[in-house]
C-alpha positions as CSV (number, residue, x, y, z in Angstrom):
1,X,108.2,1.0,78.6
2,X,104.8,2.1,77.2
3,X,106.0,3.7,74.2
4,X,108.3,0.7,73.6
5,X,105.1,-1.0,73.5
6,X,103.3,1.5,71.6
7,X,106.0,1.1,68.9
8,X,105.8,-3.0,68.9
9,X,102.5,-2.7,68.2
10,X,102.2,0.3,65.6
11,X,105.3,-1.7,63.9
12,X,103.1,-5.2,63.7
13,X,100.0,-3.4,62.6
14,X,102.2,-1.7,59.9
15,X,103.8,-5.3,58.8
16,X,100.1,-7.0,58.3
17,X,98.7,-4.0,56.1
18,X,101.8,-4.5,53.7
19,X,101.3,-8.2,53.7
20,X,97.6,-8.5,53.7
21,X,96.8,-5.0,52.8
22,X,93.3,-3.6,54.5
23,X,90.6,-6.3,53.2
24,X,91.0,-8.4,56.5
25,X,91.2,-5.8,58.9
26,X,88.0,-4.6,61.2
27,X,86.7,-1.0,60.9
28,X,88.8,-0.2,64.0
29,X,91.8,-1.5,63.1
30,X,91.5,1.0,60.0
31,X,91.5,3.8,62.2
32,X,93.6,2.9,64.0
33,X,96.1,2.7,61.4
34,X,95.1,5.6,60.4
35,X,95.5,7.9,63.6
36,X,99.2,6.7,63.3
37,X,99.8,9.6,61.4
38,X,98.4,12.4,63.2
39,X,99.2,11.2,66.9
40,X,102.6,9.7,67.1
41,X,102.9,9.3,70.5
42,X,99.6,7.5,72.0
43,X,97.7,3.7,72.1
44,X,95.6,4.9,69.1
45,X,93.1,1.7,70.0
46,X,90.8,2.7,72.5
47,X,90.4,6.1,70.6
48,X,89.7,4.5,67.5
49,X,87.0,2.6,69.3
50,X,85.2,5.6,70.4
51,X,85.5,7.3,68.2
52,X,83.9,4.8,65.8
53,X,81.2,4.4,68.7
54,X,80.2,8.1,69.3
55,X,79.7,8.7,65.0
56,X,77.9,5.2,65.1
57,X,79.7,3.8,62.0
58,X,83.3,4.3,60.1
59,X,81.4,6.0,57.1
60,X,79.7,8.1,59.5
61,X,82.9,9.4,61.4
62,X,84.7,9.7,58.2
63,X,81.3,11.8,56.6
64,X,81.2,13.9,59.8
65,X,82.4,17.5,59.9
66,X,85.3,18.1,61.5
67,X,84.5,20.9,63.9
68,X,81.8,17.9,65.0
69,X,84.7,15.5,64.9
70,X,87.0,17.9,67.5
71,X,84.7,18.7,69.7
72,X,83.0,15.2,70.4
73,X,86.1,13.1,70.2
74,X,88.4,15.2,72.3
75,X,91.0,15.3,69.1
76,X,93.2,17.9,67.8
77,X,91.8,19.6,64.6
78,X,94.9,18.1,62.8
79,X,93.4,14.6,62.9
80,X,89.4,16.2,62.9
81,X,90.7,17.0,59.4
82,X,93.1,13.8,57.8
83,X,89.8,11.8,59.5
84,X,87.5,13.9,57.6
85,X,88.9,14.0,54.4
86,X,88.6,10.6,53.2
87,X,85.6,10.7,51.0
88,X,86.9,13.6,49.2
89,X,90.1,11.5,48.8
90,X,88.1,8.2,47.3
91,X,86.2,10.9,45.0
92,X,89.2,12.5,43.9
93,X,90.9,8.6,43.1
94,X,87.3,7.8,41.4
95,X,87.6,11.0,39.0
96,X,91.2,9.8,38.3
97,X,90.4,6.5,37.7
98,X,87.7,7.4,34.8
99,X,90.0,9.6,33.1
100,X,89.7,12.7,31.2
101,X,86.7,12.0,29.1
102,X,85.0,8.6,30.4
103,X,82.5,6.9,27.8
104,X,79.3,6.8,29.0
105,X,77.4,5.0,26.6
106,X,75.4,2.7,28.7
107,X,73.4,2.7,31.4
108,X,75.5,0.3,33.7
109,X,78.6,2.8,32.7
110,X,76.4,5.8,33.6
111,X,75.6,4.1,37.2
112,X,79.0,3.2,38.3
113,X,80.2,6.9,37.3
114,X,77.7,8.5,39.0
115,X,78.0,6.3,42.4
116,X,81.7,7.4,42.5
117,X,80.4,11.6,42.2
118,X,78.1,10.5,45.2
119,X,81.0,8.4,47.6
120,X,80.8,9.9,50.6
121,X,78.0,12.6,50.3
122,X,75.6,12.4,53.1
123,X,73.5,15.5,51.4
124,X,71.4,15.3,48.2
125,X,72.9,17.2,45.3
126,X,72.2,17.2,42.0
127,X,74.9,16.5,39.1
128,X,74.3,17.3,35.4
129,X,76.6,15.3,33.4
130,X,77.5,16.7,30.1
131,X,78.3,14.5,26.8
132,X,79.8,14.9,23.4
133,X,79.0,13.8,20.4
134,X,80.5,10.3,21.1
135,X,79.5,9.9,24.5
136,X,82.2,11.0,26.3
137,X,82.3,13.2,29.4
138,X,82.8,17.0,29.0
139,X,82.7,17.8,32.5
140,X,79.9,16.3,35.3
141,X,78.8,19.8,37.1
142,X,77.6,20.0,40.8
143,X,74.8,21.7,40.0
144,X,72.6,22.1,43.9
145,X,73.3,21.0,46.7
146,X,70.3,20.6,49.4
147,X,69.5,19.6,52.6
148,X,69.7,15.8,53.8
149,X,66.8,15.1,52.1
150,X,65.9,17.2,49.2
151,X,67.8,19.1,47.0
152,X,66.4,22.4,44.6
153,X,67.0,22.0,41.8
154,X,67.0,25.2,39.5
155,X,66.5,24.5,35.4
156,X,68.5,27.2,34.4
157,X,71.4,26.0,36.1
158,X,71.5,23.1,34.1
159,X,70.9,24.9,30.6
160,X,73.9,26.9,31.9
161,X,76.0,24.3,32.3
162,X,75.1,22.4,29.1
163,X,75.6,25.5,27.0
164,X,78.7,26.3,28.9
165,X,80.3,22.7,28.2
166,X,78.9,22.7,25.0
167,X,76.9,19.4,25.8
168,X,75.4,17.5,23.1
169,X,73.5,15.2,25.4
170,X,73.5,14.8,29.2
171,X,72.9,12.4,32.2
172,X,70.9,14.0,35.3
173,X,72.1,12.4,38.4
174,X,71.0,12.9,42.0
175,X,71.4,11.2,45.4
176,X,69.4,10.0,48.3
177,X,71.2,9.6,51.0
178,X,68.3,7.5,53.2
179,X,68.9,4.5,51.0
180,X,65.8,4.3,49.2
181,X,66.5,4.1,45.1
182,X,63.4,4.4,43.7
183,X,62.0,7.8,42.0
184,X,59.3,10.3,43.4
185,X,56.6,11.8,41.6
186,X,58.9,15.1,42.0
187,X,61.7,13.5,40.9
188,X,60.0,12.2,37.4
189,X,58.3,15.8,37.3
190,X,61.5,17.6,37.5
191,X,62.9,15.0,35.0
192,X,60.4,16.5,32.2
193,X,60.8,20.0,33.4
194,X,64.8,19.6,32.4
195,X,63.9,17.5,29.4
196,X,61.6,20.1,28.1
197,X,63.5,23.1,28.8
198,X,66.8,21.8,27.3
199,X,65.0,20.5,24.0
200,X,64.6,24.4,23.5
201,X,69.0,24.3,22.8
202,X,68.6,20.8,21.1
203,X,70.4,19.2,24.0
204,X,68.6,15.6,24.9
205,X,68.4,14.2,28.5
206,X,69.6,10.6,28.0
207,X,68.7,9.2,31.2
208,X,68.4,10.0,34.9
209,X,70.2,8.0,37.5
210,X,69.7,8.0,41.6
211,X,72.4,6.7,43.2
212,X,71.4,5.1,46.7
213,X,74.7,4.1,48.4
214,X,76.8,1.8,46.1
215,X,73.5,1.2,43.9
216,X,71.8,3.3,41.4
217,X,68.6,3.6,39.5
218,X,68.5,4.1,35.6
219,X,65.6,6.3,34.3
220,X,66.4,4.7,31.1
221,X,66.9,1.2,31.8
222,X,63.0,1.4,33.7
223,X,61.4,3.0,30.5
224,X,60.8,6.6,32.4
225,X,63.1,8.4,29.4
């Protein structure tokens, strides 16, 4: 009888995604759909609940690590992992959805991009974004990644990287995961640094961007390139 209502449900929940699709569910309800998929035969609802409850938020369960996952929400590693991988999965559909060689010839353009490298990274790391001639993306290289709040970054890296995808210009990009957009003085000092050290392969640093969340902060667009 429990699993005839188990089915009921997971059927109606199943019906109002494909009419409504996921805008007007709660946070829940998402993982609860979700958990379908991993634990066929169980009232996914409660568990969705807590496990929502012990990570404190949806983004923060789905930007936990899955050994963390397992071992403080009693779940197999099966769904530790389909859980975990979701903001790999919206970074992976971001990449796709800018295409090959993206035109980034704006700062508004370079902001959206580089909030889509950052979805789902609770770490600072550090992205050097190399350009053609006409703007386009060559390839956006993870240079460093840090701790949760700061993140080495190491010059030579980036000359490598600019020389390797034969960059004409590029776009530094970093994250801060606490929310706050605004630069540091080490941020505008390491700015220079790279500026000056890639001037030596006459490769300019069009702008800087921090991305805080789903907003960013252009270098360029507040006169500090």
């Amino acid at each position: 009888m429990a699993m005839k209502l188990h089915e009921g449900h997971r059927k109606r929940v199943k019906a109002r995604f494909l009419s409504e699709g996921l805008d007007a569910f709660e946070d829940h309800q998402v993982l609860e759909m979700l958990l379908f998929y991993c634990i066929p035969r169980m009232d996914t609802n409660e568990l969705a609940h807590r496990m929502i409850r012990e990570f404190g938020s949806l983004a923060g369960l789905f930007e936990a690590h899955p050994n963390d996952i397992s071992r403080r929400c009693g779940v197999s590693e099966n769904t530790a992992v389909l859980v975990s991988l979701i903001p790999s999965l919206a970074r992976r559909y971001f990449k796709i959805k800018w295409g090959d060689k993206p035109v980034l010839n704006a700062s508004s353009k370079a902001g959206e991009y580089c909030i889509s490298l950052f979805a789902g990274r609770t770490y600072e790391a550090f992205f050097v974004i190399c350009l053609d001639a006409q703007n386009r993306v060559n390839y956006s290289a993870l240079v460093q990644e840090g701790t949760l709040t700061e993140a080495p970054v190491y010059t030579r890296l980036i000359v490598e990287a600019a020389l390797r995808h034969q960059a004409n210009s590029v776009i530094v990009a970093h994250n801060h995961p606490g929310g706050k957009m605004q630069p540091s003085r080490a941020d505008i000092e390491v700015t220079s640094r790279i500026t000056k050290a890639l001037e030596t392969i006459s490769v300019s640093v069009v702008d800087h961007i921090i991305v805080a969340g789903e907003r960013y902060f252009s270098f360029k667009e507040n006169g500090l390139i």
